[in-house]
N, C-alpha and C positions, 0 to 999 in steps of 0.2 A: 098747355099752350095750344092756342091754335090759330092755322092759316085761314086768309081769305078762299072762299072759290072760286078769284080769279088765280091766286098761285096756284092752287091743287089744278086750275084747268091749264095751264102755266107747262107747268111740271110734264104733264101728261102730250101736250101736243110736242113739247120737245123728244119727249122719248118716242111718240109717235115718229114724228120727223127724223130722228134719230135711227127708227128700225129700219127707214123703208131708202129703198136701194133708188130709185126715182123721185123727184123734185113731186113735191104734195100740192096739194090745192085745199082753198076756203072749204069747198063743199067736199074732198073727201074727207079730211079730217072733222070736219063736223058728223058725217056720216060714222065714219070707222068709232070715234069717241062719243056718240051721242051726244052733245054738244050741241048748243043754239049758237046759228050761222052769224048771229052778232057778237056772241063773247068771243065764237074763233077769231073774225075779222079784229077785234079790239085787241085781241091777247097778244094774234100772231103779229099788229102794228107797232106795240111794245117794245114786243120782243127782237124786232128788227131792229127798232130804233135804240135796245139798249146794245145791238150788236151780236144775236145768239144767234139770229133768224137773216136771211138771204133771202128779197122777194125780188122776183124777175116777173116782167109783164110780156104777155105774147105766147106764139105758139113756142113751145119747149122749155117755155117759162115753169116758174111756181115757187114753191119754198124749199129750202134747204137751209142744216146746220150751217152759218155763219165761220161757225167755231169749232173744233174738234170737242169730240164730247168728251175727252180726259182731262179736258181746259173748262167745261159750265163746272162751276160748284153751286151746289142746290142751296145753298143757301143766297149766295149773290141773286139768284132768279127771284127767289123770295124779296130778296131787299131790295130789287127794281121793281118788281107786281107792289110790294106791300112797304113801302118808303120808312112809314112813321111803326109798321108794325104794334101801336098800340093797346097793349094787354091789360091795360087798364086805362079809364077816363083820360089822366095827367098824362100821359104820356103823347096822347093823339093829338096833330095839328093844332085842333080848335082849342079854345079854352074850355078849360071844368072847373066844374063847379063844385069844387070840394073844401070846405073847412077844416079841414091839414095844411092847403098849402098858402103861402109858396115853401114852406118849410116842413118838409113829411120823407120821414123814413123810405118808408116803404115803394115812394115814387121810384126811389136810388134804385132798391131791392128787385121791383119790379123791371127795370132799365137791365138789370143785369142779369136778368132770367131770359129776357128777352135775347140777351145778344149772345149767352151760351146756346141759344136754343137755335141761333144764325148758327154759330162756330160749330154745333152739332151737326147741323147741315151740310155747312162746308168739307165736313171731314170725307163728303161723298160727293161723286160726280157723276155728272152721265152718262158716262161710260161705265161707272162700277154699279150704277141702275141696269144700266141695258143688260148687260152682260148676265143676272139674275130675273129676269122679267121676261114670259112669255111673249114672243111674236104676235102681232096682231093678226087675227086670220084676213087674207083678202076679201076684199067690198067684192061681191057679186058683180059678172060683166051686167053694163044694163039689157034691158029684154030678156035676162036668161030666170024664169021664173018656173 
């Protein structure tokens, strides 16, 4: 089974967001994760809008957990990033093009791998991530080279 890279980048700006004791920004979390400043902007607007993420505009503004991280379960993050989560052709929004269906075993099979592979996820939150996950070391002051 496997995720998009925008859930794996998903994942990781939450537990960034998560570590840090201060309201984050576009540009450090692109920095701190290496990360391109478009997928943070896209990810972290997501994320807001699925209700994980808190953006405030202005000075003292920034991001913040929305939600206590013993309330994200990593798999719900998955299923707002990755909606149709897809593991095979039949499954994904579009149509496929496949000569089994509409009547094929293994679409069912594949559907059910998929959403144990959700409820596997679910079994963790971001709080029982963080609490096992080294701290990110701080971004460099700038000028200090």
């Amino acid at each position: 089974m496997r995720i998009s890279q925008a859930s794996d980048f998903a994942l990781r700006i939450l537990m960034a967001t998560g570590q840090a004791r201060a309201p984050q920004t576009v540009d450090k979390l692109t920095k701190q994760l290496g990360l391109a400043k478009s997928h943070v902007m896209k990810i972290v607007a997501e994320l807001a809008k699925g209700g994980y993420l808190e953006t405030t505009r202005g000075r003292g503004g920034g991001i913040r957990l929305a939600t206590a991280p013993d309330k994200i379960a990593l798999g719900e993050v998955v299923r707002l990033i990755e909606p149709d989560l897809g593991v095979v052709a039949c499954l994904k929004a579009e149509p496929a093009g496949c000569a089994f269906l509409p009547r094929c075993a293994l679409k069912g099979a594949m559907a059910r791998a998929a959403e144990s592979f959700l409820e596997s996820l679910n079994s963790q939150t971001l709080e029982d991530i963080l609490a096992e996950t080294q701290v990110l070391p701080p971004l460099p002051e700038p000028g200090a080279d």
